[in-house]
N, C-alpha and C positions, 0 to 999 in steps of 0.2 A: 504493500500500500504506500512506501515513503513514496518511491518511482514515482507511483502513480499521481499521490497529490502534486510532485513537483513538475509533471507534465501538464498537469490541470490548471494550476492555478499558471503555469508560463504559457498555457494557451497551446499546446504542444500535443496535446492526447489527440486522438483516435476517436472517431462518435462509440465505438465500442468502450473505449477506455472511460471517456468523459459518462458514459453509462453505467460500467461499473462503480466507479467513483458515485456516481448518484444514488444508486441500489445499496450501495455501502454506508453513506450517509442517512437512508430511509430505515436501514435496519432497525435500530434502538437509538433511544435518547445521547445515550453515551458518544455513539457514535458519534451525530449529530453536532456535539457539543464540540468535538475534538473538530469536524471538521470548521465549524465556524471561527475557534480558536485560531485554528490556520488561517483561515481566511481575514481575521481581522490582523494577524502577523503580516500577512503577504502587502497587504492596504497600508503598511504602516514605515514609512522607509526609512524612518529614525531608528526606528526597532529593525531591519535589516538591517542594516551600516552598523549597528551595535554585534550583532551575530557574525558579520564578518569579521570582525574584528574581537573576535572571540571574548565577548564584555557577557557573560556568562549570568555575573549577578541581575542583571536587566532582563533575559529573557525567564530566570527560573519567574520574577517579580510580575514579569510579562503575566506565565500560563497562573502562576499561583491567583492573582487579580482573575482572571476566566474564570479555574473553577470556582471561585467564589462566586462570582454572578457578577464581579464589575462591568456596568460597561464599557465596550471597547469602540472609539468610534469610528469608523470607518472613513478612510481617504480615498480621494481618486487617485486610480493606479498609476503612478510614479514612471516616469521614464526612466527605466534600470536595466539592466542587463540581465541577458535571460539566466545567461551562466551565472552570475550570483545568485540569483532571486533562485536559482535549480537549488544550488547549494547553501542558501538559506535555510529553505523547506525541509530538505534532507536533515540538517543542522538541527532544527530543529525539533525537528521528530526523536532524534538521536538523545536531544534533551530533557524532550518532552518523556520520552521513555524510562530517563534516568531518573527523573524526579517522581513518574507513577510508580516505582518500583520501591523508590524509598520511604512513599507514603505507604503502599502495602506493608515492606517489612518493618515500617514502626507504630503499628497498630498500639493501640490504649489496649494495657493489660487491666481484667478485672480480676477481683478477691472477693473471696466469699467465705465464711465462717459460719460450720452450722450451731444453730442454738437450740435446736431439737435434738432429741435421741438417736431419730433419723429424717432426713433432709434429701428431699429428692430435685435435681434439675436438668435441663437439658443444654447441652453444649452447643454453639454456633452449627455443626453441622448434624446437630442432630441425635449421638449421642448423648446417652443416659450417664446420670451419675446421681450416687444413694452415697452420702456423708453422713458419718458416724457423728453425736456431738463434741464442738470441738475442730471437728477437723476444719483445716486452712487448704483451700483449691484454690489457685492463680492460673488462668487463662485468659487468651485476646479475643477482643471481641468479636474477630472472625479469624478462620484459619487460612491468613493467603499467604502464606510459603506453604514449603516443601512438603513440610510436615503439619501435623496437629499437636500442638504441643503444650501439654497443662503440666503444672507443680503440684505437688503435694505434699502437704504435713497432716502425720493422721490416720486414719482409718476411713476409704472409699471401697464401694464396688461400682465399675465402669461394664457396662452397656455400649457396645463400641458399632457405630457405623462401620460398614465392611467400604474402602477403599484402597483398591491396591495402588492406588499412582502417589494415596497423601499419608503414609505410616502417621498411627496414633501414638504417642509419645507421651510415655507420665514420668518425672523424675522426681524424684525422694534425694533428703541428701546423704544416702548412700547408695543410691540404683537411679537407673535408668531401664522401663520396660518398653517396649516395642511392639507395636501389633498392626495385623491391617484390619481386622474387626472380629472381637472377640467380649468373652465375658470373664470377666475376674477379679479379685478380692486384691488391695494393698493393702497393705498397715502399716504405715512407717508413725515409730515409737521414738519422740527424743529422749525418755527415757532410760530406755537398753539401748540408744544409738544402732537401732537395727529396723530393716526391712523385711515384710515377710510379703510375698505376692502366693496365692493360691487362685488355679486355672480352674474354671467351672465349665468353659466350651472355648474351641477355637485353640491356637496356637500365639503363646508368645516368649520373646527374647527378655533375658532379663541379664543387664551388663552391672557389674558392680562400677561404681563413680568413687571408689577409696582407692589413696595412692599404694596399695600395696596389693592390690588385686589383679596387677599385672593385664590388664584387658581381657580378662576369663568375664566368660559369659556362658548361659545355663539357657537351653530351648524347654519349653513347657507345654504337655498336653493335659488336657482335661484328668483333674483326679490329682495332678502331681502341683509339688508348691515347692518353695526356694526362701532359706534365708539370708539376708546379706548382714553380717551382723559387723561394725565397725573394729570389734575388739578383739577381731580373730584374727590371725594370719591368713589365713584358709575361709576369707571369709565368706565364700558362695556355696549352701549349703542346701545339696536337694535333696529331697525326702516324697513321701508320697502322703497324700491326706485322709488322714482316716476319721478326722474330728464330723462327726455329722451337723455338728453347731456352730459351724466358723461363718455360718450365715444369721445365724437366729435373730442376731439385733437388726438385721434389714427384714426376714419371715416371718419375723415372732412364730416360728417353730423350734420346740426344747426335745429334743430325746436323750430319754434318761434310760441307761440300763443298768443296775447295781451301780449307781455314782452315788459317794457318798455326800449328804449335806451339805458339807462346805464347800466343796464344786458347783453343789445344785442351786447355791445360794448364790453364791459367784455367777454365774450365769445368767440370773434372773436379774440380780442388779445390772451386768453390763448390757441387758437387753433392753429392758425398761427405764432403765435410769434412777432407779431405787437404791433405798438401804433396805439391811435387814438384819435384826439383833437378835439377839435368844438370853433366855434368861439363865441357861445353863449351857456349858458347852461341850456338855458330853451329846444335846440335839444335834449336833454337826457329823457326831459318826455314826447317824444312821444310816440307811442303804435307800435308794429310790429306785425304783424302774417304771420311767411313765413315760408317755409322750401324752404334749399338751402343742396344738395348731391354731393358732386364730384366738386365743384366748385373751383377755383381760389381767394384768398382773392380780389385781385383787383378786378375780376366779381363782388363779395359779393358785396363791399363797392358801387361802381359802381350803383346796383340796389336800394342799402339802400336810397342812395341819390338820386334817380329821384324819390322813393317812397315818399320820401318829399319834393321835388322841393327843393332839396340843391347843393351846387356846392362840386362838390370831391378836394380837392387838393394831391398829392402826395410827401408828401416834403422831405422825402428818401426813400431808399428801405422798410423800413420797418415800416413809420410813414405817418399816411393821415389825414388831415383834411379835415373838413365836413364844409361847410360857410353856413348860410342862417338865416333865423328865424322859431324858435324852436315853441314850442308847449305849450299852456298854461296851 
């Protein structure tokens, strides 16, 4: 298209050319715009004689007034040389290109911090994302490079658009996971200074970001999880997932099979966002085997407690005590 505008507007096309030029300006707005930008550069012969003369800061000053909506106004066409006014055009398309390029790659990044237990949103292209509370996501407001690429501090499971041409991109600051569209849990802990990513479908890379990880990287299929943990030598560490719960705070599904109390307690706070006391702490080593889907914490707790002949108490919104005698 540079060619072409610069035969168009030096008078130089072809009825085919001066018609594709037209059909190309007709397409979409954008187009549209650019080409009239041109056209008000070509009308303007202060502003060529600046372009030859390679006065740079003038023409970014030029397009940046356009796309804001300045007006530009229009001159009678100048007696100038074709050859310039060719190599104008070109010029500045060449500029024009450099500056669209650097508005894409310096998009407004956003943050978001959830305050819920669990926090659901959808990313510029579409993609899912479930924040644990607490968790810190940084992303651009649209994804125009190469890649997709968001931050994380926290606990997320990501919902991934499938796009093989723009890899999904999450970094932690010890990992970096890689996907073109897939389903899968992080956790990154500043805590233990560690990352834990588990794969629920799809395929993904997972690169440790610590200097002493030597560029070791770990592929993941559904079932299998990986930790990176800061404080290890060795610190890409994969294992397979056998926890049925490492979803529960996003399912509100609990399964319990001979787990004892203090797991099952554990569990139920980091799902709900609750505490939970006992008034003895031999109740911690009893045994559960239950599953609860869809339920209400207060139902849970509720059941927990007639399952041991314990009395519930409720002593705020978000705190219960268990009374009785516990388990030997």
């Amino acid at each position: 298209m540079t060619e072409l505008l610069a035969k168009y507007f030096s008078q130089n096309a072809s009825e085919a050319e001066v018609q594709e030029v037209l059909d190309w300006r007709n397409e979409n707005n954008h187009n549209a715009e650019e080409f009239f930008d041109y056209a008000s550069v070509w009308n303007d012969e202060e502003l060529l004689n600046s372009i030859v003369k390679n006065n740079t800061k003038e023409i970014f000053e030029k397009i940046a007034q356009a796309s804001e909506g300045t007006p530009i106004q229009l001159k009678p066409k100048p007696v100038f040389t074709q050859y310039l006014k060719y190599a104008a055009v070109i010029s500045l398309f060449i500029l024009g290109s450099i500056l669209l390029y650097s508005n894409l790659t310096s998009v407004n990044s956003l943050t978001i911090v959830a305050t819920d237990n669990l926090q659901e949103m959808i990313l510029p292209d579409g993609s899912k994302v479930f924040l644990s509370r607490n968790a810190r996501l940084t992303y651009p407001e649209q994804f125009a490079n190469e890649t997709r690429e968001v931050s994380l501090e926290g606990r997320a499971f990501f919902e991934v658009q499938k796009n093989k041409n723009k890899p999904f991109i999450v970094k932690t600051p010890e990992s970096q996971i890689r996907v073109l569209g897939t389903s899968f849990l992080v956790n990154s802990s500043e805590i233990t200074h560690q990352t834990e990513v588990i794969v629920e479908s799809g395929k993904v890379v997972v690169a440790s970001l610590l200097e002493n990880s030597n560029g070791n990287t770990v592929e993941l299929i559904p079932g299998e999880a990986v930790r990176v943990l800061a404080l290890q030598n060795d610190n890409l560490t994969k294992y397979r997932n056998y926890n049925p719960n490492f979803l529960s705070w996003k399912s509100k599904t609990l399964i319990f099979e001979k787990h004892n109390l203090s797991d099952v307690f554990g569990l139920i706070e980091d799902t709900y966002g609750v505490k939970i006391l006992t008034s003895d702490q031999q109740i911690k080593n009893c045994d559960l085997t239950a599953t609860y889907q869809g339920k209400t914490v207060d139902s849970i707790m509720e059941i927990v407690s007639q399952t041991f002949g314990l009395k519930m108490q409720k002593v705020n919104q978000n705190t219960y005590k268990l009374i009785g005698e516990g388990c030997s």
